[in-house]
N, C-alpha and C positions, 0 to 999 in steps of 0.2 A: 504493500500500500504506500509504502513511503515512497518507492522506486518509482512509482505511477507521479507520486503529485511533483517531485522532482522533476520528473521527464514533462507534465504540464506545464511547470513553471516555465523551464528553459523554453518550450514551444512558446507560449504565449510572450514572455520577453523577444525572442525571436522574431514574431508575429509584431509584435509593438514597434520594435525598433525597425523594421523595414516598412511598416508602413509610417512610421514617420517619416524616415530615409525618401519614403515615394512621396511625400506629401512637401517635403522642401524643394524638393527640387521638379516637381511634376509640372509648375506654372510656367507657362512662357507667353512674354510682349505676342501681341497680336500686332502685327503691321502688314497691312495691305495696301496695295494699289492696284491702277491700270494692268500693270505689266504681270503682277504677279496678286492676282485678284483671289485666289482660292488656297485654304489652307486646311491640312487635316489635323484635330486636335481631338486625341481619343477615338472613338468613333462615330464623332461626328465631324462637318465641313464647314467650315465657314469661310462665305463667299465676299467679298467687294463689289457694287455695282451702284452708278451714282452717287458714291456719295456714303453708301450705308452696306452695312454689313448684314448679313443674312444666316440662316443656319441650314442643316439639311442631314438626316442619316446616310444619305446618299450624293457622292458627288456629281453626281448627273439627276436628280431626283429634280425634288420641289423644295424648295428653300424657302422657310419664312424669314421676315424681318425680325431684327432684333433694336434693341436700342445702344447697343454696343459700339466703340466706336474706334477706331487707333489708338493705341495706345494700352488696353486691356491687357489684362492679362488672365489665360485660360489654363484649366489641366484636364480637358477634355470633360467636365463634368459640371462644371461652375466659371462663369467670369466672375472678377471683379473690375472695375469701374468707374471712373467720375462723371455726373453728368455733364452736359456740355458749359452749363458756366463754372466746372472744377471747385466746385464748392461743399458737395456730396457726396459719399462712397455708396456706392450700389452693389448688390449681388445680383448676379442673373441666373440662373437654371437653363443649361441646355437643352435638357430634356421638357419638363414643365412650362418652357420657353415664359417662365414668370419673372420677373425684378421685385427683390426686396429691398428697399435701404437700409442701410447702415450706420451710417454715422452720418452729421453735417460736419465735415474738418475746418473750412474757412468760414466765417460768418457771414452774410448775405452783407452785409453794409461794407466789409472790405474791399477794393478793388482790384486783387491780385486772387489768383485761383490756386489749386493744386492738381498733381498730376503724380501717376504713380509710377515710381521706378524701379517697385521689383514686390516682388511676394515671395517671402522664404522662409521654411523653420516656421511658420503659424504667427508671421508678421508684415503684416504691409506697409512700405517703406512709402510717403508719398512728399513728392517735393514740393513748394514753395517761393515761389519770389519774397524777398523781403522789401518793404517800403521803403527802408529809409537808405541802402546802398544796392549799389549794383549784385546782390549776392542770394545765394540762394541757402533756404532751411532745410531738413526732413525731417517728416515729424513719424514716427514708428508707432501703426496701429494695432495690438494685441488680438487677432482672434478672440480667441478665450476670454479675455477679459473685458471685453468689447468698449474700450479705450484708449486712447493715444497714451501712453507711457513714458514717451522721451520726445526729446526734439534736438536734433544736431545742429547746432551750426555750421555756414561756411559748406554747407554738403547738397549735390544733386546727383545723385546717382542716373548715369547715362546709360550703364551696360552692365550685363552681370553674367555669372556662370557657374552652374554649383554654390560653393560656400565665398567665391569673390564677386564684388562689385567694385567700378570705379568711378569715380564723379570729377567733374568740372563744373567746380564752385562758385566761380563767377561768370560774369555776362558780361559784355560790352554797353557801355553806355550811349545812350543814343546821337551826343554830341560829340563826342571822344571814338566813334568808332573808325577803326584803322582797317580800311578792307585788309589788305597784304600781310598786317601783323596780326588780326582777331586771333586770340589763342586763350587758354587758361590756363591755371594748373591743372595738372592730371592727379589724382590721390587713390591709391589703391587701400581699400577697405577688404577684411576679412568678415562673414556675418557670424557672431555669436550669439550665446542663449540669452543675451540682454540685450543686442542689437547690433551694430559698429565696431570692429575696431581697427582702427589706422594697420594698414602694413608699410607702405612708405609711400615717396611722391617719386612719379615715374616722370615728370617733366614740370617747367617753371612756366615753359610755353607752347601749348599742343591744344590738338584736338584727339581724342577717343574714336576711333574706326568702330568696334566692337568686337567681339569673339568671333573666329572665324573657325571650322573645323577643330577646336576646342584650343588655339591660340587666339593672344591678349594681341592686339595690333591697335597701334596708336600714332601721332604724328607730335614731331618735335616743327616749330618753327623758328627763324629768327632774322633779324635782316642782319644782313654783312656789314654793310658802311651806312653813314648817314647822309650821302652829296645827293645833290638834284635829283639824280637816276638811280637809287638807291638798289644792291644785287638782296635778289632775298634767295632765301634757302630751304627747303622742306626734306626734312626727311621719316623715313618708315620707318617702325619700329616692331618685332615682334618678339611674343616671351609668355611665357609660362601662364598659367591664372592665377598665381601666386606669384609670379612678379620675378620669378626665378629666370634664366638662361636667356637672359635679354640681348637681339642681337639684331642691329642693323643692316637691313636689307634691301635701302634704296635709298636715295638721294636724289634730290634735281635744283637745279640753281635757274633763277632766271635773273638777267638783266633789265628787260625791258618792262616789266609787270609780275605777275604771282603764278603758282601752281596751286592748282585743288585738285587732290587724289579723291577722287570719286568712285574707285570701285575694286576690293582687296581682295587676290584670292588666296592661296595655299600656294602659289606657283608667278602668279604675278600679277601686277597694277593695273590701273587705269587711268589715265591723270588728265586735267584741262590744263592747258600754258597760254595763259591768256597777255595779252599785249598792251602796250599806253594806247594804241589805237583802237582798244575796244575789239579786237577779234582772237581768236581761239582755235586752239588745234587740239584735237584729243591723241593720245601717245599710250600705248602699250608697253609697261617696261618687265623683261623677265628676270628673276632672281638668278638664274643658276647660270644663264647665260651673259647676260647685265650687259644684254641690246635693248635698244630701244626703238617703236616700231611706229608712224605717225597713222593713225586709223582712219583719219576724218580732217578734213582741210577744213583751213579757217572759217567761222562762222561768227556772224554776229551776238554777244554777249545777251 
């Protein structure tokens, strides 16, 4: 009898800890477009069309509407949600195709919204503008407890994977904004049983690519000199999700205007080189080989 409840025990602990295990990490950002309009979460689809996302058992079936929108985040069974003025957290039911609210996180007389940068471990991380500078909050909503519990400062989480997220904490100011130099810092967080904790800053001036094939990809910027025709520089960065075996794997300089890498994969880039004349070439760059290849002749910005 003892050997029986023993052998219970271990099962059920076993049972607990892998369904938490599924439950941290089961969420993921729903982001749709044009191009890439339909996505399968669990076993169900959910579609993009005008505007609005849809749902369906079937990817070819009949799809209803939902009020779901970019940005969500799904585990095949449940979204969660802000509605569109980011003031409310919502649940939805995929199946029951119902909405419950949740919480109100921002007050209706505020004029800055919230928005959610990740769900993990049985907590919703959701960001924040702040009023008084160009930076941004998260405020960490408790499942269980069904309360906000923390609030970080200096923190927006943009990406995340497993138990890492990373955020770019501030924003360009509307008067001060530098197209060529826009960057942030980069701050790589670990998520633990109370919420946050810092692992290190991965850059002073970048932007955040996101997880690609389960690497960290991010972009360093800076300009070189400060005369009339100023050279800038951007470079790729890729490394671990803990921020381990970081290693630079592209560069491009331009003289005459800026680069934006617009499209990362496992193997190579995709990048704009735009000009003081206002026109653009898209360029292909490969890692292993470190050619570069021009896709698409100039076009109007």
């Amino acid at each position: 009898m003892k050997k029986l409840f023993v052998l219970f025990v271990l099962v059920f602990c076993m049972v607990f800890v892998n369904s938490k295990q599924v439950f941290a990490a089961s969420y993921k950002e729903i982001n749709l477009s044009d191009e890439k309009n339909v996505v399968q979460s669990g076993k169900y689809y959910l579609k993009y069309a005008s505007g609005h996302i849809y749902v369906s058992r079937s990817k070819y079936g009949n799809y209803d509407k939902t009020p779901l929108q970019n940005g969500c985040f799904c585990n095949g069974k449940q979204a969660y949600y802000m509605n569109r003025a980011g003031k409310v957290l919502y649940r939805y039911n995929l199946e029951t195709k119902k909405s419950k609210r949740i919480k109100r996180i921002i007050s209706a007389k505020k004029d800055f919204s919230a928005s959610i940068g990740a769900v993990y471990g049985g907590k919703i991380y959701l960001t924040c503008d702040r009023e008084d500078v160009h930076r941004y909050d998260t405020y960490i909503y408790s499942i269980s407890k069904k309360k906000v519990i923390k609030k970080i400062k200096n923190c927006n989480i943009t990406a995340s994977a497993g138990k890492y997220a990373v955020s770019e904490p501030y924003y360009d100011a509307d008067d001060s904004y530098d197209e060529e130099e826009s960057g942030t810092p980069i701050i790589l967080y670990r998520f633990t049983s109370s919420g946050l904790k810092k692992v290190k800053q991965l850059s002073d001036c970048g932007e955040v690519y996101g997880f690609v094939k389960g690497k960290l990809y991010y972009i360093k910027k800076q300009k070189l000199d400060r005369t009339d025709y100023p050279v800038y520089q951007v470079e790729l960065y890729r490394c671990n999700p803990n921020g381990k075996h970081t290693k630079k794997i592209a560069a491009f300089t331009s003289k005459t205007g800026w680069v934006c890498i617009v499209e990362v994969t496992p193997t190579y880039c995709k990048y704009w080189k735009y000009s003081r004349s206002n026109n653009a070439g898209l360029y292909k760059y490969t890692y292993k080989t470190k050619k570069t290849k021009k896709i698409a002749d100039s076009i109007e910005r």
